[in-house]
C-alpha positions as CSV (number, residue, x, y, z in Angstrom):
1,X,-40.9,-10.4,21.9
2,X,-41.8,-14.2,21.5
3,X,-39.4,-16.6,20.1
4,X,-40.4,-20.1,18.9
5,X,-38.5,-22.7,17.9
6,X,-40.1,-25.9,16.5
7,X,-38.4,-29.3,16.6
8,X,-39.7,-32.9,15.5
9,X,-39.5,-32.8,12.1
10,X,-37.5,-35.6,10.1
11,X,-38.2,-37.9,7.4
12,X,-41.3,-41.0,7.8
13,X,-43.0,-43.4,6.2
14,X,-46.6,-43.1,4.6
15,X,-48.9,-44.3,7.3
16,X,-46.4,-42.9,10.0
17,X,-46.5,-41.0,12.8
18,X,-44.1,-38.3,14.0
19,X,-45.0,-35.3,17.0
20,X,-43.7,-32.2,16.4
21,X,-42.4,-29.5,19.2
22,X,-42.8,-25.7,19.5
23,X,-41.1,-24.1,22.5
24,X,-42.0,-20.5,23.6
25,X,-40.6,-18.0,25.0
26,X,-42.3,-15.5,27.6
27,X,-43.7,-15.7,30.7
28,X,-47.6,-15.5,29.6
29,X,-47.6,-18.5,27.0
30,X,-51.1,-19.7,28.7
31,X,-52.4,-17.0,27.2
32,X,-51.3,-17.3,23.6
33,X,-53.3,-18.9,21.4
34,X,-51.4,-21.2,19.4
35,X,-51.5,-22.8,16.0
36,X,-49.7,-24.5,13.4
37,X,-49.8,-23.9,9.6
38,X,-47.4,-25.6,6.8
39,X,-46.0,-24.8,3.6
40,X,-45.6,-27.4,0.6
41,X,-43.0,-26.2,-1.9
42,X,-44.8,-24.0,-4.3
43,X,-47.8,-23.8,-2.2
44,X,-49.2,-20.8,-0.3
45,X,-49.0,-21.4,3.5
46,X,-52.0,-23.4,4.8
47,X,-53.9,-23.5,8.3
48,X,-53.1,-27.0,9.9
49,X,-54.0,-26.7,13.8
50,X,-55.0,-24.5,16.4
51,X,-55.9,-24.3,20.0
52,X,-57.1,-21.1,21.7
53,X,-55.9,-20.3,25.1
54,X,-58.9,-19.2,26.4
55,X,-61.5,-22.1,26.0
56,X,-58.3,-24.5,25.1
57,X,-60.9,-25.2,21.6
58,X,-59.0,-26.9,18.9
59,X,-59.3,-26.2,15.6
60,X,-58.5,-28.5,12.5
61,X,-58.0,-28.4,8.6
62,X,-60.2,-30.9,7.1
63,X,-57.5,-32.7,5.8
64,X,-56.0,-33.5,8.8
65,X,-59.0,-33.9,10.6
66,X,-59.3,-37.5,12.3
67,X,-55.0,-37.8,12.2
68,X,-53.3,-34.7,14.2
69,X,-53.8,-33.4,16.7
70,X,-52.7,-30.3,18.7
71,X,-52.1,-29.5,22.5
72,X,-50.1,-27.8,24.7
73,X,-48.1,-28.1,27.9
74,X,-48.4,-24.4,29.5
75,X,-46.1,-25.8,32.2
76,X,-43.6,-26.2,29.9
77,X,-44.7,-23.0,27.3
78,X,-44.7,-25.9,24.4
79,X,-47.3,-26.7,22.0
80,X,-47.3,-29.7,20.4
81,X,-48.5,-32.0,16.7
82,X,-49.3,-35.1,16.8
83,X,-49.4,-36.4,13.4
84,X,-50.9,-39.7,12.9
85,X,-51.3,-41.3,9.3
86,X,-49.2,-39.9,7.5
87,X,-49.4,-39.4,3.4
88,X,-47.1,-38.2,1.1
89,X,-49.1,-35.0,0.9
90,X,-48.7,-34.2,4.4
91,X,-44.9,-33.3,2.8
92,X,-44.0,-29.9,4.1
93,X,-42.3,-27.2,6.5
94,X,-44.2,-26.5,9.5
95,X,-44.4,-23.4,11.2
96,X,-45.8,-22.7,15.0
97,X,-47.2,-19.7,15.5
98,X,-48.5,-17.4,18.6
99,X,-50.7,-15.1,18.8
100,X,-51.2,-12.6,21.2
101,X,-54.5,-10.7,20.6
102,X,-57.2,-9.9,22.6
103,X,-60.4,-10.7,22.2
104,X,-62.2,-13.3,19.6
105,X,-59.9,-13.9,16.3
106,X,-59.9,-16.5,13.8
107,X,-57.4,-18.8,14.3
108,X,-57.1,-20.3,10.7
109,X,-55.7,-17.1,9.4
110,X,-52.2,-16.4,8.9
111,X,-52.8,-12.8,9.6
112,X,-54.2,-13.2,13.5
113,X,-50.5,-14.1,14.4
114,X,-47.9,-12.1,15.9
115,X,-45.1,-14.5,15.9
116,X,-43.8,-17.5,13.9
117,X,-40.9,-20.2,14.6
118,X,-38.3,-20.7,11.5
119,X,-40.1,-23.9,10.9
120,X,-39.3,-27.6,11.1
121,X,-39.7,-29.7,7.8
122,X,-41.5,-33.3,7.7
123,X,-41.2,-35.3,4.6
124,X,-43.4,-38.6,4.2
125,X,-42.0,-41.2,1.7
126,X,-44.3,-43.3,0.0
């Protein structure tokens, strides 16, 4: 079992920045790939960020493409967001989320992931 919890999220100001933390449990979390994903209210969850443990490739939705981005701290078993620019429509709850599969997956799906956090929520006020 892996347990995440996310932390960083808060309220900020269009053209903000703000980093968000996801600490995980277990004693492999180098070998976890590792995204993050965000809900709007009344929105279906959407791919944000990724990084894949074996390569450490990152991954990005094209509309955050240029302003986050992800890494992580195996040392520390925490991924991180760094969110640059913020906008209004950036307004959501994220959720960090591990995967544990072997082998090639794609990362942008909600389905390739074993494990979520409860989610942190970022608001940007314009």
């Amino acid at each position: 079992q892996v347990q995440l919890v996310e932390t960083g999220g808060g309220l900020v100001q269009a053209g903000g920045s703000r980093r968000l933390s996801c600490a995980a449990s277990g004693r492999t979390f180098s070998t976890y790939d590792m995204s993050w994903f965000r809900q709007a209210p009344g929105r279906e969850r959407e791919f944000v960020a990724a990084v894949r443990w074996s390569d450490a490739s990152t991954y990005y939705a094209d509309s955050v493409k240029g302003r986050f981005t992800i890494s992580r701290d195996n040392a520390k078993n925490t991924v991180y967001l760094q969110m640059n620019s913020l906008e209004p429509e950036d307004t959501a709850v994220y959720y960090c989320a591990a995967s544990l599969l072997r082998g090639w997956s794609d990362l942008t799906l909600s389905r390739t992931y074993n494990y979520w956090g409860q989610g942190t929520q970022v608001t940007v006020s314009s």
